[in-house]
Residue, then its C-alpha position, 0 to 999 in steps of 0.5 A: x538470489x538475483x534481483x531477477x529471481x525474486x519474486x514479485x510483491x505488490x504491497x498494498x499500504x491504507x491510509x492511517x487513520x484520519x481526522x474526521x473531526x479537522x476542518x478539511x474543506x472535503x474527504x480529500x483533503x483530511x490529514x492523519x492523526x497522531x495515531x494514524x502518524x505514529x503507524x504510518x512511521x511504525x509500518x515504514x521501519x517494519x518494511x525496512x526491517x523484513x526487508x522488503x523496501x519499496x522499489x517505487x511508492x506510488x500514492x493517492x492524492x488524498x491528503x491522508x494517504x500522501x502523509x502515510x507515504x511520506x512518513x513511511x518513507x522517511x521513517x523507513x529510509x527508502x531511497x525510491x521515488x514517491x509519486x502521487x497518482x490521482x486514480x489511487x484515490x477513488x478508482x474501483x478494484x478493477x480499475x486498480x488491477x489494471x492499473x497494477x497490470x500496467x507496472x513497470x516490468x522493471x519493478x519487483x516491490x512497488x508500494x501502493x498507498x490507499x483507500x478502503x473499500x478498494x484495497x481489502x476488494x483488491x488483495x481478495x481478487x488477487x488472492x483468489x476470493x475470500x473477504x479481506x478486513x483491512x483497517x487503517x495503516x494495515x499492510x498486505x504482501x502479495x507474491x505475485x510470481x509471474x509479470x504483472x500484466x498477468x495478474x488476475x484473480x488468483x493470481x498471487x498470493x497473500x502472504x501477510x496482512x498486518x494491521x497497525x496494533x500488530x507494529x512495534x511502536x517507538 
């Protein structure tokens, strides 16, 4: 199978776990801990090792989820661009589908790096309904099989959701 016949996949990765207790000058700004470190690098070689590496990560400014990326990435080996987006941080289920919407048509396995509530309320929509438990480091693979500016409710599939406790740990 071509690059071209594979079907599309949209990963959705939440942020690792985050230091509540680190004295961060606000929410955006508070880092990982080491448990959330350990499953930011532990889902970065579990992506690498089903073969389904990124094409393009794209990341919240937030500190925690730009380090989740970052680890993911280096753990897993990616070659592909890592870029921070601003509107990842705090942008409602509807303004993330649009944004999903808007992807380059060239892309057939973006990587975006996230925030809950918007996350489980996204992979829902997408899915067409039901509620979606998605804990910190948790991972979702939706097959999208059409474009993605046709992505709307129902309109892709949740293929896995796979919390951190679920990751071989090194």
């Amino acid at each position: 199978m071509s690059a071209a016949d594979e079907p599309r996949r949209l990963l959705l990765l939440r942020h690792g776990k985050s230091d509540w207790n680190a004295d961060a000058e606000s929410d955006h700004a508070r880092p990982l801990t080491r448990r959330g470190e350990d499953a930011a690098e532990a889902v970065g070689r579990w992506i690498t090792e089903s073969s389904l590496e990124p094409d393009l990560v794209l990341s919240s400014t937030a500190v925690r989820a730009r380090l989740t990326a970052e680890m993911a990435r280096e753990s897993g080996g990616w070659s592909c661009p890592l870029e921070l987006v601003e509107e990842l941080y705090d942008a409602p289920p509807d303004r993330l589908l649009e944004f999903c919407r808007a992807l380059d048509p060239e892309l057939r396995r973006p990587l975006l790096v996230g925030h809950q509530p918007a996350w489980g309320a996204l992979a829902s929509q997408l899915a067409g309904g039901g509620r979606v438990r998605f804990p910190t480091a948790a991972l979702a693979v939706l097959r999208c099989d059409g474009p993605w500016p046709d992505l709307g409710a129902g309109r892709a599939e949740l293929e896995l959701l796979l919390p951190p406790k679920r990751l071989p740990r090194r």
